[in-house]
C-alpha positions as CSV (number, residue, x, y, z in Angstrom):
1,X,152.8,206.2,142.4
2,X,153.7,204.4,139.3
3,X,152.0,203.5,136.2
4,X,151.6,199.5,135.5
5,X,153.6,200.6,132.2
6,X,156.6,201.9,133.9
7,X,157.1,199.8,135.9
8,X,156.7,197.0,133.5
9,X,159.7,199.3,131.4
10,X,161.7,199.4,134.6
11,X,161.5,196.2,135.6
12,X,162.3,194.4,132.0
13,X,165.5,196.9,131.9
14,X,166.3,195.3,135.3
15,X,165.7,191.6,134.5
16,X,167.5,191.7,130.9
17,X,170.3,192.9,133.0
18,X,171.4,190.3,135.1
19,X,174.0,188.0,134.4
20,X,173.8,184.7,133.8
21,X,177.0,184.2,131.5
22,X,178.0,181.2,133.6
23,X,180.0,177.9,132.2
24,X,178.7,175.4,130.9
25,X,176.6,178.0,128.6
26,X,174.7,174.9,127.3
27,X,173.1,175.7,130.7
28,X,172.7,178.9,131.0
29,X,171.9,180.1,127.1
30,X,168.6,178.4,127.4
31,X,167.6,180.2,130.5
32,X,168.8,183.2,128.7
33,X,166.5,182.4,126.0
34,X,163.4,182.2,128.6
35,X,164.0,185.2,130.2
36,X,164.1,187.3,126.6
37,X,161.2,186.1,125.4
38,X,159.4,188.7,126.5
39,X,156.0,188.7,128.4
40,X,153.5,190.9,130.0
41,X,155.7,190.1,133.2
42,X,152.3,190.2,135.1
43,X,153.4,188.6,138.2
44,X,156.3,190.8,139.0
45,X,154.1,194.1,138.0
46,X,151.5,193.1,140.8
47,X,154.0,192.2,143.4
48,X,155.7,195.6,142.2
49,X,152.3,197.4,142.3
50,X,151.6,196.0,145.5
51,X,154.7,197.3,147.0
52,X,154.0,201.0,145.8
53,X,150.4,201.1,147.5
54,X,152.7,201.6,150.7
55,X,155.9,202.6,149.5
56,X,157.5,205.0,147.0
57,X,160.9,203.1,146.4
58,X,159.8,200.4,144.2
59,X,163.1,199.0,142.5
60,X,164.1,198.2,146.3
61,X,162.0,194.9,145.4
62,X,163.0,194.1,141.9
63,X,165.2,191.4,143.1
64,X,161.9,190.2,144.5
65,X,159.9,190.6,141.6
66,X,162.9,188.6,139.7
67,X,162.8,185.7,141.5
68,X,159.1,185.1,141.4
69,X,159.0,186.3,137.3
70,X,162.1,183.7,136.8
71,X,160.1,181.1,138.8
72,X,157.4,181.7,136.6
73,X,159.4,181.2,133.3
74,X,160.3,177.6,135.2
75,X,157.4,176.3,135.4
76,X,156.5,177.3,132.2
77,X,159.3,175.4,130.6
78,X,158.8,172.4,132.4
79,X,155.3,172.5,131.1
80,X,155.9,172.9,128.1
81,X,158.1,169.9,128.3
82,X,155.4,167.9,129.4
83,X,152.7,169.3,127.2
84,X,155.1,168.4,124.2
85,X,154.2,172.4,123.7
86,X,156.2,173.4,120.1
87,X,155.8,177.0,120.5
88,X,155.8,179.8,123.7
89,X,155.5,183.6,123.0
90,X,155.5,182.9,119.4
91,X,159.1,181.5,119.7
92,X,160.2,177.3,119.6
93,X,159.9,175.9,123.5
94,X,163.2,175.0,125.1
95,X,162.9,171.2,124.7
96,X,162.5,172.2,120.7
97,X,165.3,174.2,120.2
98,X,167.8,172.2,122.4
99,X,166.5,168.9,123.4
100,X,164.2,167.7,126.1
101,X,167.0,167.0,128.9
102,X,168.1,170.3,128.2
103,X,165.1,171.4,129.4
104,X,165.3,169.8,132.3
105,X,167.9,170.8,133.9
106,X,167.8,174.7,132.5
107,X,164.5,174.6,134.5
108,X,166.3,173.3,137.4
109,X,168.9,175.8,137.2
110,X,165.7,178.5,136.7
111,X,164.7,177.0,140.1
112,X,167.9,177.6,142.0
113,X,168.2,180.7,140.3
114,X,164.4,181.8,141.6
115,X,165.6,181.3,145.2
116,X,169.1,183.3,144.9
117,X,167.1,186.5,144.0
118,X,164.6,186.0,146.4
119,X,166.7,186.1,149.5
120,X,168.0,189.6,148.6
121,X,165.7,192.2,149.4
122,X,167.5,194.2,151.9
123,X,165.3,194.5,154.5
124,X,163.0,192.7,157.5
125,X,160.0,190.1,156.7
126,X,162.2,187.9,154.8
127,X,161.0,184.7,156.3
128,X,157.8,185.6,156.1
129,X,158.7,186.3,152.3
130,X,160.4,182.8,152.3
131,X,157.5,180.6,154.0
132,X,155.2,182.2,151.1
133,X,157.8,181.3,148.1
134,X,157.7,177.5,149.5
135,X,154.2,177.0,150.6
136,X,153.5,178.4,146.8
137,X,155.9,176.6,145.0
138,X,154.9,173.6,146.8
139,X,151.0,173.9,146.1
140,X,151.9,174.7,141.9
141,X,153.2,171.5,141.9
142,X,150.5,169.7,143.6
143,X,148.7,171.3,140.9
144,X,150.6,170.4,138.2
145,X,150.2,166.6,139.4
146,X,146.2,167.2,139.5
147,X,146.5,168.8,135.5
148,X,148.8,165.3,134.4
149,X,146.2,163.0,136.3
150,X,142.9,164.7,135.2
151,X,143.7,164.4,131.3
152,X,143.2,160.2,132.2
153,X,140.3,160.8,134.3
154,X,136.5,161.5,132.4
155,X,134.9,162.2,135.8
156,X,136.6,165.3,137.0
157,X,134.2,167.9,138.4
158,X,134.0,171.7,137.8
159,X,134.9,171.3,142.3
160,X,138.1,169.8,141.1
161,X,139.1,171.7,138.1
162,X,138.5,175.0,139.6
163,X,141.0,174.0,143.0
164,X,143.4,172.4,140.2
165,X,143.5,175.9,138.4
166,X,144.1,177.9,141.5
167,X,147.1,175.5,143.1
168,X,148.8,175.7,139.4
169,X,148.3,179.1,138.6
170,X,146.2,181.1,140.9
171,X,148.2,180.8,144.3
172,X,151.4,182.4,142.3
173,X,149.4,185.4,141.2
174,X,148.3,185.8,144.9
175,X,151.5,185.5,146.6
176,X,153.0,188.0,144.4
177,X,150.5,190.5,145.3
178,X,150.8,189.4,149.1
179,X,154.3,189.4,148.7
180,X,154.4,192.8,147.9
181,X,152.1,194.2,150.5
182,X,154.2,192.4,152.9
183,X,157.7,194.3,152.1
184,X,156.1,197.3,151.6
185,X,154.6,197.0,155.6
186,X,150.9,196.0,155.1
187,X,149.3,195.1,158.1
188,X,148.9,191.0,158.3
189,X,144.8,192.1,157.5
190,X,145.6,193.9,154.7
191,X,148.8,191.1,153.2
192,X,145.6,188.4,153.4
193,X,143.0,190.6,151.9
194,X,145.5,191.4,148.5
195,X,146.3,187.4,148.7
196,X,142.3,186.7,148.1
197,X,142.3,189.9,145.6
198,X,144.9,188.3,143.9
199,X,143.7,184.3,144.2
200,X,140.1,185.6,142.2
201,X,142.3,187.6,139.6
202,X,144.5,184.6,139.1
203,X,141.4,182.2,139.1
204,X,139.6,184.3,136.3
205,X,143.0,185.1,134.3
206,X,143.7,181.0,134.2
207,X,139.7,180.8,132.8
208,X,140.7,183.6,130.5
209,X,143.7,182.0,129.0
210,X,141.6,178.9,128.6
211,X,139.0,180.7,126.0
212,X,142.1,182.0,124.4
213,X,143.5,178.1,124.0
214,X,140.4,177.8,121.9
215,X,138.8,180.8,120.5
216,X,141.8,183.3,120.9
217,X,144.5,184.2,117.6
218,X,147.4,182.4,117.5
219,X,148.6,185.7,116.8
220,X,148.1,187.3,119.9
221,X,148.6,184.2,122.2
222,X,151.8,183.7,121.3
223,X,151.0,179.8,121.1
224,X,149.4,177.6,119.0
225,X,145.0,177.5,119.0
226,X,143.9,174.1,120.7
227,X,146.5,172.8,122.6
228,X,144.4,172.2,125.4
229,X,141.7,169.7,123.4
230,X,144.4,167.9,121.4
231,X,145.6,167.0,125.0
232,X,142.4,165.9,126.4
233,X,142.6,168.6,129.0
234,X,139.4,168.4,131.5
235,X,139.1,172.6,131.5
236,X,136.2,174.2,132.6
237,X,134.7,174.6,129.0
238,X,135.1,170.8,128.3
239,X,133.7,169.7,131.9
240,X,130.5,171.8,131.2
241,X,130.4,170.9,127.8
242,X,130.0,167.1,128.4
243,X,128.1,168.1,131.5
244,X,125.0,170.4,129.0
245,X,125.7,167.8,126.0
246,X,123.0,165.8,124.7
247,X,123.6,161.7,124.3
248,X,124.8,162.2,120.8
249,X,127.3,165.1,121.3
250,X,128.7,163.1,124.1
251,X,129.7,160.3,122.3
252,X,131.4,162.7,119.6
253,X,133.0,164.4,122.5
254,X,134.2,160.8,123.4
255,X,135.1,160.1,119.8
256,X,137.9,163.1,120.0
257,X,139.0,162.1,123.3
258,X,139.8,159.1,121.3
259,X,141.6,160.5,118.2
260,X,145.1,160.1,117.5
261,X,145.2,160.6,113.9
262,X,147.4,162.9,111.5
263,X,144.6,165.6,111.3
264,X,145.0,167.7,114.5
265,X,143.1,170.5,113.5
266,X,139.8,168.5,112.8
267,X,139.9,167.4,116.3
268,X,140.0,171.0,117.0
269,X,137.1,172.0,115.1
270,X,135.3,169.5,116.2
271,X,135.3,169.5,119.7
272,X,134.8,173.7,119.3
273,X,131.6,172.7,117.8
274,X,130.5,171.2,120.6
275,X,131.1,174.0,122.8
276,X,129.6,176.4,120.4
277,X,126.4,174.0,120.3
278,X,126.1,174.3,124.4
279,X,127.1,177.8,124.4
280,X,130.1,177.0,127.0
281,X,131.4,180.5,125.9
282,X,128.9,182.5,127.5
283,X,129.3,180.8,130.6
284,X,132.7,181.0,130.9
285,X,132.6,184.6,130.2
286,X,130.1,185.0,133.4
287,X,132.1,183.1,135.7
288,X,135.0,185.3,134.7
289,X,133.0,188.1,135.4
290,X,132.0,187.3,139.1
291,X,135.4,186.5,139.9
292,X,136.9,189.7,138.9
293,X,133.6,191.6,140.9
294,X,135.0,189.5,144.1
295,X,138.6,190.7,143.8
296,X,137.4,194.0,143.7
297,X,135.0,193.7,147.2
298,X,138.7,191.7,148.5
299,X,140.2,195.3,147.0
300,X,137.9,197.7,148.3
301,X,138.1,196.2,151.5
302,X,142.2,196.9,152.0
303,X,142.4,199.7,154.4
304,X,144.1,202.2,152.3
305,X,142.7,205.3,150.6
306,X,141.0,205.3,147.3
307,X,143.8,206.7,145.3
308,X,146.4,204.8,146.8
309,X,144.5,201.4,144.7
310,X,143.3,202.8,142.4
311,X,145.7,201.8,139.7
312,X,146.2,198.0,141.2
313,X,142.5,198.2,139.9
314,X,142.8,199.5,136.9
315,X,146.0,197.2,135.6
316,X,144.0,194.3,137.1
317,X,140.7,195.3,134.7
318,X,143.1,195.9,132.0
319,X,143.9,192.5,131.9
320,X,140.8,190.6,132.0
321,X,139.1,193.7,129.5
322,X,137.2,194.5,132.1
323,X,135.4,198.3,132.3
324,X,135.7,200.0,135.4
C-alpha cells in the first residue's frame, strides 16, 4: 500500500498535467491558476487511500480523484467570490486578480470540467459513482445557501450550524472516501461505513479550520486571521460564545456584529476576547476530539484487516494532530 505522501506526489504530477490550454484563455488561465496553487489535495488523497485498502492500482482512479479535487477548487472560488475573500493559499483570489465575473464563469467552467473527469474511470459502478457526485454537489450547495442566510440570522443554533457545516463541507470529504471504496469493490456495508468515517473527519476538519480563522497564523493558513468574524459568521465558537456570555459581553458581541468601520482588526480582537473570556477554545477542541474518536469506531468497524487501514488512520490523525 501507499504512503499518504506518495500519493499526494503522484497525484499533484498527475493533476498539473492536464490540459487546459483551451481558447478563450481568459477562461481557462484562471482555472489554471486554481489548480497551481497548491493544496494538501486532501480530498483526492482519501478517495485515493480509499481505493488502495482494496486495490493495488491506484492511478486507475486519478481521473476520479481529479474531478472531485477540481470540484473542490470550484467551490472554493465561488466562495471566495462571495466572501469578498482577498487572499487563498497565500496567493490573491480569482475575483482579485481578474475581476469578479471572471470568476464566475472560470468556476463554471471548473464545474463542467469536474464532471468530464469524473465519467472516465474505466471500469463498472459508474452510476453509482455519478448518483454520489450529484446528491453531494447538490447538498454543498444547500449548504452554502444555509452559510449566506445564517450571517443575517442571530438565532441560529449549534443543531443548525453543525448540519450547515456537514452539507458545505463535510458530505464532500465523505463521498470521496465512499467513492473510493466503491471503485475499489467495497461491499455496500463497508462504502457506508467509510461515508460516516469520512462525514465525522470532515465535520471535525471544518471545526478545525474554524479555530484556525481565528487563532491560527496567517502564515500557515494561507489566508488572512478573522475572516470569519469580520463576516458575522454564526460558527460554532461564536454560537457558544453568545450562548456562555454574560449580559455585558453580549451586547459587545452585538456591538461588533454591528461594526462597519475602517479598523478591521479591532473587531477582530475584540470579538477574540470574548471567546477567550468564555473559554470557547477548549470546547471546540473537545468536540473535535469526540468526532475524530467516532470516525475511528466507523473505521474499526470496516471489515478489512488491521494493516490494510491502518494508514487511512494515520493520514486521517495527521490532519487533525491527533496521537494515535
Amino acid at each position: 500500500m501507499k504512503t499518504s505522501h506518495q500519493i499526494q506526489e503522484s497525484f499533484e504530477e498527475y493533476l498539473q498535467g492536464l490540459d487546459y490550454s483551451h481558447q478563450p484563455d481568459n477562461l481557462y488561465a484562471p482555472i489554471r491558476y486554481v489548480l497551481s496553487l497548491g493544496g494538501k489535495r486532501i480530498r483526492p488523497t482519501f478517495l485515493i487511500m480509499a481505493y488502495n485498502m482494496y486495490a493495488d492500482d491506484t492511478e486507475r482512479v486519478f481521473s476520479t480523484a481529479a474531478g472531485m479535487e477540481i470540484f473542490h477548487n470550484f467551490t472554493l472560488l465561488h466562495d471566495d467570490l462571495m466572501d469578498r475573500a482577498d487572499m487563498r493559499r497565500g496567493k490573491p483570489t480569482v475575483h482579485k486578480k481578474w475581476n469578479e465575473n471572471t470568476a464566475i464563469l472560470s468556476g463554471d467552467g471548473m464545474l463542467v470540467l469536474a464532471y468530464r473527469y469524473l465519467v472516465q474511470f474505466p471500469g463498472r459502478d459508474l452510476q453509482k459513482v455519478f448518483h454520489l457526485a450529484n446528491k453531494t454537489f447538490t447538498e454543498i450547495m444547500e449548504g452554502q445557501q444555509y452559510d449566506m442566510e445564517f450571517e443575517t440570522r442571530d438565532d441560529v443554533t449549534e443543531e443548525e450550524y453543525i448540519e450547515m457545516i456537514r452539507l458545505k463541507t463535510s458530505v464532500l470529504l465523505a463521498a470521496c472516501v465512499q467513492m473510493g471504496a466503491i471503485l475499489g469493490g467495497a461491499s455496500e456495508s463497508d462504502s457506508k461505513l467509510l461515508y460516516e468515517f469520512g462525514e465525522k473527519i470532515g465535520l471535525a476538519f471544518q471545526l478545525q479550520d474554524d479555530l484556525l480563522d481565528v487563532y491560527g497564523d496567517p502564515a500557515v493558513f494561507g489566508k488572512k486571521i478573522g475572516g470569519d468574524i469580520l463576516c458575522n459568521k454564526k460558527t460554532y465558537l461564536y454560537i457558544n460564545t453568545y450562548r456562555l456570555a454574560d449580559q455585558s459581553q453580549r451586547a459587545e458581541l452585538d456591538r461588533w456584529a454591528e461594526y462597519h468601520g475602517d479598523n478591521p482588526d479591532s473587531k477582530i480582537a475584540g470579538v477574540r476576547a470574548i471567546y477567550d473570556a468564555v473559554g470557547v477554545k477548549a470546547l471546540s477542541e473537545k468536540l473535535i476530539g469526540s468526532l475524530f474518536d467516532e470516525a475511528m469506531v466507523k473505521l474499526d468497524s470496516v471489515n478489512l484487516p488491521a494493516d490494510r487501514k491502518s494508514l487511512l488512520r494515520e493520514y486521517a490523525g495527521s490532519l487533525l494532530n491527533r496521537v494515535l
